[in-house]
N, C-alpha and C positions, 0 to 999 in steps of 0.2 A: 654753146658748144664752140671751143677753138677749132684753130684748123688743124692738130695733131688731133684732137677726137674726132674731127671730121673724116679724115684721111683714115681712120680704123674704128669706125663706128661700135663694131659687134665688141671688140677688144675691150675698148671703153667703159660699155653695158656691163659685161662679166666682171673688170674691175671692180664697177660699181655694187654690181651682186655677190661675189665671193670673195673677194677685197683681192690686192695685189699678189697673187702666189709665186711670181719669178721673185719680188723682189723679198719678201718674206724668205725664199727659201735660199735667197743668197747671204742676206741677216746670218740665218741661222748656222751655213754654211763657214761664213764668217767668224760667230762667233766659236763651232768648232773647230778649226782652226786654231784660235786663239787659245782656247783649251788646252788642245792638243801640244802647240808650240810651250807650256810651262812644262810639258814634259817630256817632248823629245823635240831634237834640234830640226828643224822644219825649215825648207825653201819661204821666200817671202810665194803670197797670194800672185800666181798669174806668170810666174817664175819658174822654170824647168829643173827639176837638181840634176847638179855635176854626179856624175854619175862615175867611179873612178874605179876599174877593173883590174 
């Protein structure tokens, strides 16, 4: 066990039990996104849109 599994033990175990679901669900998030962007003009990932009134 490193000391990043050390420092969040239980965290570790459920990774290891129902595999990574933050990062699985940012994959996916991601790749709608990406999707999404071939068909409407989209802010980059993490980026606010200009918003113009």
């Amino acid at each position: 066990m490193n000391t990043l599994e050390s420092s969040a033990p239980i965290y570790y175990r459920l990774v290891k039990e129902r595999g990574d679901v933050p990062a699985e669900v940012r994959r996916t998030a991601e790749q709608i996104h990406a999707d999404l962007g071939r068909v409407f003009t989209l802010p980059p990932l993490g980026r606010p849109a200009d918003i113009h009134r």
